[in-house]
C-alpha positions in Angstrom: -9.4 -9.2 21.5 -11.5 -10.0 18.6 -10.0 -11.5 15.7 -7.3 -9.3 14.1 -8.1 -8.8 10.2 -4.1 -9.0 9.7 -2.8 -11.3 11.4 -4.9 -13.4 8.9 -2.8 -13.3 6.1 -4.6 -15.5 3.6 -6.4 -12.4 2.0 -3.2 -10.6 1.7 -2.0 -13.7 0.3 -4.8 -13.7 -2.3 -3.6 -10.3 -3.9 -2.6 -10.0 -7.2 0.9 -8.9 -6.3 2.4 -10.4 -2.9 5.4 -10.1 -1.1 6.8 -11.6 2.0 10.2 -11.3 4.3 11.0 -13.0 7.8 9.3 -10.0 9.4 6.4 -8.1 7.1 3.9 -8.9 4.2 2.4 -6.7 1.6 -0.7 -7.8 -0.4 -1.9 -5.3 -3.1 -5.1 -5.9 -1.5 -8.4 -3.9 -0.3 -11.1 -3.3 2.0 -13.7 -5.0 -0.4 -16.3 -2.1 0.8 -13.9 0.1 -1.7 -14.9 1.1 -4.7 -13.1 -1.6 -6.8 -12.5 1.1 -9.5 -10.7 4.0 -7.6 -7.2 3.4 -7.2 -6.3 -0.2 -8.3 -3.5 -1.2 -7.1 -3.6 0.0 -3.7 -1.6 -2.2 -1.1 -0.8 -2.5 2.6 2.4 -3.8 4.6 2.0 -5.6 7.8 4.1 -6.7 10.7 3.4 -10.4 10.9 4.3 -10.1 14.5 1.2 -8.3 15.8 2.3 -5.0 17.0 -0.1 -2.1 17.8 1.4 0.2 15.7 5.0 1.6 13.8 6.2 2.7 17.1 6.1 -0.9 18.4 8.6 -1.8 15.4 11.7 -3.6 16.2 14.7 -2.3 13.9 14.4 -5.5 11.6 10.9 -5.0 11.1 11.4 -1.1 10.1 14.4 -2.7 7.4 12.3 -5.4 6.1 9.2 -2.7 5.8 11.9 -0.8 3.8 12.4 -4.0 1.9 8.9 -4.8 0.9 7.7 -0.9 0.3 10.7 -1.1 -2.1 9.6 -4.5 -3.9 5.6 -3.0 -3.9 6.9 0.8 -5.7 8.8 -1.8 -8.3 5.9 -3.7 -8.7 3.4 -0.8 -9.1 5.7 1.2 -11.5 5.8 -1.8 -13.9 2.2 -2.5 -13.5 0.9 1.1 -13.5 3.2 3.8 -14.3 2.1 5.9 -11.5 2.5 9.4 -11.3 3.2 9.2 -7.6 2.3 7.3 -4.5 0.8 8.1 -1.2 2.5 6.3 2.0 -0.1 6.6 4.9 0.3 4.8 8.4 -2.8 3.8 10.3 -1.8 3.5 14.0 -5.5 3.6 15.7 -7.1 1.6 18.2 -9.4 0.7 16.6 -7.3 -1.2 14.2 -4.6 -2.7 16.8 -2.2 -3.9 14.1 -0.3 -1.4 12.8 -0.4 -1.0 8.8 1.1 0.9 5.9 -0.8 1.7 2.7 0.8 2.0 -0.7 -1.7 3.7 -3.1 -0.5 4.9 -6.1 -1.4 7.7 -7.5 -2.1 9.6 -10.8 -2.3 13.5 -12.1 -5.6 12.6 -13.8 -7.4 11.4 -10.4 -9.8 13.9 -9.3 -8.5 14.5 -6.1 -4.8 13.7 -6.9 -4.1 16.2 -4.6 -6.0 14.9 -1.2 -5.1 12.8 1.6 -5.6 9.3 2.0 -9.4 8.7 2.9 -10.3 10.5 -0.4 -7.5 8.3 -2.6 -9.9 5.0 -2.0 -12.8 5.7 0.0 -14.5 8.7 -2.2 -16.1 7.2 -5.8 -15.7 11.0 -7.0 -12.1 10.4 -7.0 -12.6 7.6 -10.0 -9.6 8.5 -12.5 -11.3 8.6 -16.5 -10.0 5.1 -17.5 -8.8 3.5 -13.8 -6.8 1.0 -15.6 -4.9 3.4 -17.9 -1.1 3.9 -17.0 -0.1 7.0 -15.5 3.1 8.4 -16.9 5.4 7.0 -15.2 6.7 10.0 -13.0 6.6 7.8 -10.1 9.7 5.9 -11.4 12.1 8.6 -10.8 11.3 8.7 -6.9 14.0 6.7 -4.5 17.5 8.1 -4.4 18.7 4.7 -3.4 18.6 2.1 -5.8 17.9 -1.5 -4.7 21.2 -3.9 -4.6 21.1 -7.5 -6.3 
């Protein structure tokens, strides 16, 4: 197997917001062939075991996923006052370590209301200022609120 991008953590480690538990990592981090101005703030959460994909998981890895999806919303609220996020798991082949993005996102993107691909990879989708704050809607998202 080639070298896996994620199992090298040192570019999630890099990110601008980083969080790490006994079992995952999250790095608001970025293919850098994205368009650095659509979606800031975009973030993924890995295993650091190397597992194929979500259905590999072992039931700590699925709670400490929880975990850090939890810390990353908190993080992005405060930062950016999202008007909502988009979870997306990519379980392919041709990526063999499973990953979950974060990408928050806003009612004045373009494509607010399109899939994944078009959230990051489309330079249409570029929101009028992409470092404004949304408006927050985001915040009121989670029935469960986080303990201690």
């Amino acid at each position: 197997m080639d070298i896996c991008i994620f199992c090298d953590r040192s570019p999630l480690r890099a990110a601008e917001v980083y969080f790490e538990n006994e079992f995952c990592a999250y790095g608001s981090s970025r293919d850098p062939r994205d368009p650095p101005d659509v979606l800031p703030g975009c973030g993924v959460i890995v295993p650091l075991a190397h597992r194929a994909s979500p259905f590999d998981f072992t039931p700590e890895e699925w709670v400490a996923t929880h975990e850090l999806l939890l810390s990353a919303k908190e993080a992005m609220d405060e930062r950016l006052a999202p008007d909502g996020y988009l979870l997306a798991w990519n379980a392919f082949p041709d990526v063999p370590h499973a990953h979950l993005h974060v990408i928050p996102r806003f009612d004045d993107e373009p494509f607010a209301e399109e899939g994944a691909r078009s959230a990051i990879k489309v330079p249409e989708n570029r929101r009028p200022d992409p470092t404004a704050p949304g408006n927050g809607r985001a915040k009121s998202l989670g029935r469960f609120r986080r303990s201690g």
